[in-house]
C-alpha positions as CSV (number, residue, x, y, z in Angstrom):
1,X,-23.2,3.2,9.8
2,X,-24.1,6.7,9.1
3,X,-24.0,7.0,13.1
4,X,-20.3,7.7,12.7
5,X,-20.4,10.8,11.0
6,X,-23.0,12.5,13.2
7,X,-20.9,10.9,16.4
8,X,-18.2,13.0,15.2
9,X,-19.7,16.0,15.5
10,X,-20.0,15.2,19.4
11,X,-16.8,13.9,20.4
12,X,-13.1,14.9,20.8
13,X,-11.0,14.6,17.4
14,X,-9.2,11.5,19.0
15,X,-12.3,9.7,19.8
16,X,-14.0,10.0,16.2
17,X,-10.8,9.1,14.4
18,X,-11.2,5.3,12.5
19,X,-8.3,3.4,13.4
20,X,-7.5,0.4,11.9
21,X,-4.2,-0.9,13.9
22,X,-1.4,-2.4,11.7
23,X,1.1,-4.8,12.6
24,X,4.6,-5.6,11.9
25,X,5.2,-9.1,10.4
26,X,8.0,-10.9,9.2
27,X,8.9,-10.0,5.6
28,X,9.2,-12.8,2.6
29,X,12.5,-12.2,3.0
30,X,13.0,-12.8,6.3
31,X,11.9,-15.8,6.2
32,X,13.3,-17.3,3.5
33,X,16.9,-15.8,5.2
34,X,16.3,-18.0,8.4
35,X,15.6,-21.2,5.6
36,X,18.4,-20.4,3.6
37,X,16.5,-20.3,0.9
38,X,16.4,-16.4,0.0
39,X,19.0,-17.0,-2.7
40,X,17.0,-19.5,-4.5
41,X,13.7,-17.6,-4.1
42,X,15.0,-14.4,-5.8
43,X,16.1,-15.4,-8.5
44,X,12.7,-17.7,-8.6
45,X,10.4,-15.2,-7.8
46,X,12.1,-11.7,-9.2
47,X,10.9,-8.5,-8.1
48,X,9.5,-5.8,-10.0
49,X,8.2,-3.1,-8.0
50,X,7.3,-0.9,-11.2
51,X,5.0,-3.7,-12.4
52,X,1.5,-2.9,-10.9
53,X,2.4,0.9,-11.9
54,X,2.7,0.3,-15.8
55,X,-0.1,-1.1,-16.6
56,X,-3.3,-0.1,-18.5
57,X,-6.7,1.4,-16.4
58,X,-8.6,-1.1,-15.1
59,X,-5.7,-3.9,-15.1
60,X,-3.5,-5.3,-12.2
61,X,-0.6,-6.9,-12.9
62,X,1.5,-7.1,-9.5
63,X,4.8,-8.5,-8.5
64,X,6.6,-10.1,-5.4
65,X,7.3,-7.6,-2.7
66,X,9.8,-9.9,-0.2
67,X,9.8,-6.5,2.1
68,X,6.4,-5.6,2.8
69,X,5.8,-5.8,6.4
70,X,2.6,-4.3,7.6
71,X,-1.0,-5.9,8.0
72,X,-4.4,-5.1,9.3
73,X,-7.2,-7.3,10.4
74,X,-10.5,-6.7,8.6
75,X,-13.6,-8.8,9.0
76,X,-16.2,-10.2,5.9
77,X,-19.4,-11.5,5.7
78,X,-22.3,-12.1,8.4
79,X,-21.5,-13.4,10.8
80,X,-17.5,-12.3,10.3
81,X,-14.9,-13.6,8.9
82,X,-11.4,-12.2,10.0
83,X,-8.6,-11.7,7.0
84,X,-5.3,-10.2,7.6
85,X,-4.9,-7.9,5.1
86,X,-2.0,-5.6,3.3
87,X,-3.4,-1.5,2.8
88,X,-2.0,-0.9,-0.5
89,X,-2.3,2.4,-2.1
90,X,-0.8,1.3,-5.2
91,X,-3.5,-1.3,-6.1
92,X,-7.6,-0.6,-5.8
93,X,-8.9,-4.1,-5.2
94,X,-10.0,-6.2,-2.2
95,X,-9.0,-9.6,-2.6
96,X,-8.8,-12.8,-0.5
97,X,-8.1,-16.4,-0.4
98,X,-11.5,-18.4,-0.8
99,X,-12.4,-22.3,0.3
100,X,-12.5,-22.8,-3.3
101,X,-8.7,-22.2,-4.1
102,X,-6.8,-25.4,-3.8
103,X,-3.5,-23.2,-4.5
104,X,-0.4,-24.3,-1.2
105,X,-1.0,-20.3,-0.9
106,X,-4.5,-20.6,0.2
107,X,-3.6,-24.0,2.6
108,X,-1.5,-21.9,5.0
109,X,-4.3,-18.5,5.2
110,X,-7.3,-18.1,6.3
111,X,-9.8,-18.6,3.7
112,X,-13.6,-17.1,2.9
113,X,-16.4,-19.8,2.9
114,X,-19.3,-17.8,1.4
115,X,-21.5,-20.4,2.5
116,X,-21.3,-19.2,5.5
117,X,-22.5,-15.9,5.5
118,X,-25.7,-14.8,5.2
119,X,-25.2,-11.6,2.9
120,X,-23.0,-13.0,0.5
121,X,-24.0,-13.0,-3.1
122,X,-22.0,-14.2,-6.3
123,X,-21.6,-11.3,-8.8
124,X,-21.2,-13.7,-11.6
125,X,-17.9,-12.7,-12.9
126,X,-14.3,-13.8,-12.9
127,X,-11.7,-11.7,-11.7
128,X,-7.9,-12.5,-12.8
129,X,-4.9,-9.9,-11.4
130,X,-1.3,-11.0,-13.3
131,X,1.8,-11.1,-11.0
132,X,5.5,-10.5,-11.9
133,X,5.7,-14.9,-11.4
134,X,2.0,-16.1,-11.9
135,X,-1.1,-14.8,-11.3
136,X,-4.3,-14.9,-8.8
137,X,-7.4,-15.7,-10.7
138,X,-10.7,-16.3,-8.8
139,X,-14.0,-14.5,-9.0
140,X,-16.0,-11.2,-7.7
141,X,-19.0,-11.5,-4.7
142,X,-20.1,-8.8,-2.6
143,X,-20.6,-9.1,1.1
144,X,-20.5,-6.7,4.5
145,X,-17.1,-5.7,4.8
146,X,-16.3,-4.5,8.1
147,X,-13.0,-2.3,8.7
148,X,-12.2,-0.4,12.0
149,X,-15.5,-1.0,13.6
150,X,-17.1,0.8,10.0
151,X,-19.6,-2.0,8.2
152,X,-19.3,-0.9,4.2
153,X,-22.5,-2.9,3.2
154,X,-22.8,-4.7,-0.4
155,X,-18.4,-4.2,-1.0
156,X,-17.8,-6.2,-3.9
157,X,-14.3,-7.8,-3.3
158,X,-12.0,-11.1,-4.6
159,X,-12.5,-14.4,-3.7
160,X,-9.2,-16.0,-5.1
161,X,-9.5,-19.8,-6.3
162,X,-5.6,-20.4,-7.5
163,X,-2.9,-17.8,-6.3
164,X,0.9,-17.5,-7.3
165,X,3.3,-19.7,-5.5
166,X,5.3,-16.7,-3.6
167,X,1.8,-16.2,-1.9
168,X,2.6,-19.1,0.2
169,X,5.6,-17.5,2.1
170,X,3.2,-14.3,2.9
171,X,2.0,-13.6,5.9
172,X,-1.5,-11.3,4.9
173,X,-4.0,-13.2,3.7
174,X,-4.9,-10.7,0.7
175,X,-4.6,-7.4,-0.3
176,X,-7.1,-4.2,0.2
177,X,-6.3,-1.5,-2.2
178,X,-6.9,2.1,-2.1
179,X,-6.2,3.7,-5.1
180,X,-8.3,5.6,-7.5
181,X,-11.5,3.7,-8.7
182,X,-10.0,4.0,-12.2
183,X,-7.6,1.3,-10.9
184,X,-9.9,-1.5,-10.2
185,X,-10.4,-4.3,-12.2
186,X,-13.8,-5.1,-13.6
187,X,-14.5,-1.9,-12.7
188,X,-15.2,-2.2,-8.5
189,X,-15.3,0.4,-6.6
190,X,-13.0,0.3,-4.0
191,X,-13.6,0.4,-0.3
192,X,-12.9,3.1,0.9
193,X,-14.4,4.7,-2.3
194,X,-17.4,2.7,-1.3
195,X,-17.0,4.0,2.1
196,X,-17.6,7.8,1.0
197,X,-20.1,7.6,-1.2
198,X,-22.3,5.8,1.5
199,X,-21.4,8.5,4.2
200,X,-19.6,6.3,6.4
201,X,-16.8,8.3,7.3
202,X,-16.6,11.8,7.9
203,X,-14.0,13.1,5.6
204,X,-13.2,11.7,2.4
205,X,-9.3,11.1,3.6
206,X,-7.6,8.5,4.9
207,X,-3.9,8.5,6.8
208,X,-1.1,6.3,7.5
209,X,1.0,5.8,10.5
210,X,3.9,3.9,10.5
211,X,5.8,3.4,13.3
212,X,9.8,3.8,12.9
213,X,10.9,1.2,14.8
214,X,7.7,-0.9,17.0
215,X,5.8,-3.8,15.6
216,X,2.9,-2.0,17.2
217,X,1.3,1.0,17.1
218,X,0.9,2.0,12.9
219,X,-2.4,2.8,12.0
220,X,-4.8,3.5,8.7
221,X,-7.4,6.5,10.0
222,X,-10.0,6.4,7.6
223,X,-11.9,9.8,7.2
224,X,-9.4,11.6,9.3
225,X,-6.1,11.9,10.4
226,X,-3.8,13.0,13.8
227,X,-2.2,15.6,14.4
228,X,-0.5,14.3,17.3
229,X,1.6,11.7,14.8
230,X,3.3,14.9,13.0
231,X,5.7,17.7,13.3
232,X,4.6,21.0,12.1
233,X,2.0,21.2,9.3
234,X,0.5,18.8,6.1
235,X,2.3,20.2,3.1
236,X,-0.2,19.8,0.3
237,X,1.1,18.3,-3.0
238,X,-1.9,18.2,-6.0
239,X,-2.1,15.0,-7.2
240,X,-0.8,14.9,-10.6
241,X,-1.9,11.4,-11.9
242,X,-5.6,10.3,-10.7
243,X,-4.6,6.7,-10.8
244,X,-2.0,6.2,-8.2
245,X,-1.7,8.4,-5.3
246,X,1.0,10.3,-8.1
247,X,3.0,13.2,-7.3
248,X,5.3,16.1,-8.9
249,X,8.7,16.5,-7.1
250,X,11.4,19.0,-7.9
251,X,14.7,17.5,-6.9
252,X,16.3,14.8,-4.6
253,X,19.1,16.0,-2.8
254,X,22.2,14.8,-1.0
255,X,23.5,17.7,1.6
256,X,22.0,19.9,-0.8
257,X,23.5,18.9,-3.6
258,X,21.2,17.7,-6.4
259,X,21.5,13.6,-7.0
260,X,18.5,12.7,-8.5
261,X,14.9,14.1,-10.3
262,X,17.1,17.2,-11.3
263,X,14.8,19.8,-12.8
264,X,11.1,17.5,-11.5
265,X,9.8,14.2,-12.0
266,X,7.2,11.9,-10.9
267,X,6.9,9.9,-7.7
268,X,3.5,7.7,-6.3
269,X,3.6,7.2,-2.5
270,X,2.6,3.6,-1.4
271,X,2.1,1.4,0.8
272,X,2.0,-1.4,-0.6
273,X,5.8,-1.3,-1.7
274,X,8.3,-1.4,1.0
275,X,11.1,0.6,-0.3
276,X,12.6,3.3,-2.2
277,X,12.2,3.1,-6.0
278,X,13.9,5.0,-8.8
279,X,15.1,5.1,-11.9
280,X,18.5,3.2,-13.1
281,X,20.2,6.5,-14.1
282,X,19.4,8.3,-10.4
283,X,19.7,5.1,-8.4
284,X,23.4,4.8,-9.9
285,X,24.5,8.2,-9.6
286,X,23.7,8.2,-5.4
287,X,25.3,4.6,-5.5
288,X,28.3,6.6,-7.0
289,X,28.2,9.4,-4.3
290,X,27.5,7.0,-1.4
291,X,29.5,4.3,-1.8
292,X,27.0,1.4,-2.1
293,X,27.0,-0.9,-4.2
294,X,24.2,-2.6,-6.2
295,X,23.7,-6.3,-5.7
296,X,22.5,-7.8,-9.1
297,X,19.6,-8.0,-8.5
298,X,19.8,-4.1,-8.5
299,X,18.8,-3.4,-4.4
300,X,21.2,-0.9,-2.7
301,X,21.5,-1.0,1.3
302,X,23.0,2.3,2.5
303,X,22.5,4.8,5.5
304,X,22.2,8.2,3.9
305,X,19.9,11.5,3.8
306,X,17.9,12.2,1.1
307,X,16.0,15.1,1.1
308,X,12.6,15.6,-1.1
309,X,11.4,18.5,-2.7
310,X,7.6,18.6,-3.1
311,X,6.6,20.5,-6.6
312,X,4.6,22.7,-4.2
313,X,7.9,24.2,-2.7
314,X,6.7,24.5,1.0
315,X,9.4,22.8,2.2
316,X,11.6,20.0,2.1
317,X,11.0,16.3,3.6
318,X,14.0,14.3,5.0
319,X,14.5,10.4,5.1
320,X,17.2,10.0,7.3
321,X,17.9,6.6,7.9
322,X,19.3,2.6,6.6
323,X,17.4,3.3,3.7
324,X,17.0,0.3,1.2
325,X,16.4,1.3,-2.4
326,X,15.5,-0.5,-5.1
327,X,16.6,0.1,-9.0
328,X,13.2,1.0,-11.1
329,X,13.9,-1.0,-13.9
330,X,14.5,1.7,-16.5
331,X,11.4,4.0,-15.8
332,X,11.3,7.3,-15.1
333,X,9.0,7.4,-11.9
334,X,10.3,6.9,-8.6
335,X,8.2,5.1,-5.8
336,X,7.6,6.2,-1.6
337,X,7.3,3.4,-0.5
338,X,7.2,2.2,3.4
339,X,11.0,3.1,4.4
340,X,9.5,6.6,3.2
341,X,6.6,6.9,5.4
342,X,8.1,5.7,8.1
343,X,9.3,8.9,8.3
344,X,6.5,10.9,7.4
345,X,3.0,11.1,7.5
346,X,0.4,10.7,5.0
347,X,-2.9,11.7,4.1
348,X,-4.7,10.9,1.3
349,X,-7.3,12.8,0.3
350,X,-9.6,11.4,-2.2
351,X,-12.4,14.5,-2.2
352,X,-9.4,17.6,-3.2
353,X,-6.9,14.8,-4.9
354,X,-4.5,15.9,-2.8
355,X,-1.6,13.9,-0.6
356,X,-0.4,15.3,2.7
357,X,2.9,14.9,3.9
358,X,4.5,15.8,7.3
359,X,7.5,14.5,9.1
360,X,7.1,12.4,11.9
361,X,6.8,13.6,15.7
């Protein structure tokens, strides 16, 4: 569909944009709340948010995330087949269920019959991501993948065929990732990877939109982003790691006071995580000054106002709201995740390695 980047040069910004709308769904948690079973579930299914970010290249291991709450729709094969699908930029595969998985996960999602489409073909090799409480093991085909009206032709993606049991309370059906190439397993090249190299989009950047407080109206704009989302101007922050979407920060403050990342640390932005993650050492010292208290499980729930410095020094970014972190385990990065962006908005750019950050209009 190389018709969309000469389009572009015709139309208004707002018309050549790629929008892929995401929805608001209810969270693991959530549901296991209204069952009274979130009790029993957490302590089944622990979560590790630092998991998929200490691994080795070209490895996935992955853990339960009961907060994630965003999904897009995304079509495969000829003729289509629909998946709801989580944009994670802290994973680099595209996975999802398959006819051949006889996992409870797959018997309550939609699942991909490659008998069915006309430009599927088996690549011939197995593909196995580890989780925090099992694992998804399946194998690798390639297919059309359509996403946002774009067709990415001969995507080589995940057909699971046995998937952890936490899957099963999920509401996406699988997972697209868009983090570096150096991420995937079995060496794939991610979509929207696969998406530049065949000229498909204009720019080789993709944004995020997520809404504060609507279950409608986020968006992923692949090859461009909008202005009209933002306050101000993108500060640009080098990426420092070219795995993750990894960046340097130079302090997190509370009313200017210094509380956490004193003299610079490491933080990836994703969305694929929905909450704040830190180190045990920062987390404890703003439970200290807040007053909140960790539940032992190590999540904090507290209103408060962090402000980020970006390495760059431009300018600060605020979070000002019930922010829900999450204690990182003993590491020393820290993790954006979505009660982050919700408050400001991201570009990613693959082509400079850069991430672009802005509050929210």
């Amino acid at each position: 569909m190389k018709s969309v980047v000469i389009l572009c040069a015709m139309l208004a910004l707002s018309e050549c944009l790629v929008r892929v709308p995401l929805f608001k769904m209810k969270t693991i948690r959530e549901t296991m709340q209204e069952k009274g079973l979130w009790e029993e579930f957490r302590k089944k299914y622990p979560s590790n948010p630092m998991a998929k970010f200490s691994s080795v290249p070209g490895t996935e291991p992955m853990t339960n995330n009961a907060d994630l709450s965003y999904f897009g729709v995304i079509s495969i094969g000829t003729p289509p087949q629909s998946f709801k699908v989580v944009f994670d930029t802290g994973s680099a595969n595209l996975w999802v269920p398959s006819i051949y998985c006889n996992s409870a996960a797959c018997g309550n999602h939609q699942t991909f019959d490659p008998t069915k489409s006309t430009t599927f073909v088996n690549e011939g090799t197995s593909l196995s991501i580890q989780y925090g409480t099992g694992s998804m093991t399946g194998f690798l085909g390639s297919d059309t993948v359509e996403v946002g009206g774009i067709q990415v032709p001969n995507q080589v993606f995940g057909l699971s065929q046995t998937e952890a049991q936490f899957m099963y309370y999920m509401q996406a059906d699988g997972i697209l990732g868009l983090a570096y190439a150096s991420e995937a397993v079995d060496g794939v090249l991610p979509v929207f990877n696969n998406m530049v190299q065949q000229s498909l989009v204009p720019n080789s950047y993709f944004s995020v939109y997520l809404s504060r407080n609507s279950e409608s109206g986020s968006e992923v704009v692949f090859g461009g982003y909008d202005p009209s989302h933002y306050n101000g101007q993108l500060n640009w922050i080098p990426v420092s790691s070219q795995a993750y979407w990894q960046i340097s920060m130079d302090s997190i403050t509370i009313n200017g006071n210094v509380v956490a990342c004193n003299g610079g640390c490491q933080a990836i932005v994703d969305t694929g995580t929905a909450l704040i993650v830190g180190p045990d050492s920062d987390i404890s010292n703003i439970n200290n000054i807040v007053g909140a208290t960790s539940s032992n499980n190590g999540e904090v729930s507290k209103g408060v106002e962090l402000q980020f410095f970006s390495i760059s020094d431009i300018k600060q970014l605020s979070l000002l709201c019930h922010i829900f972190i999450h204690n990182g385990i003993g590491t020393g990065l820290w993790i954006l995740g979505d009660v982050f962006i919700r408050e400001n908005y991201v570009v990613f750019d693959l082509g400079s390695n850069y991430v672009g950050l802005a509050p929210l209009a």
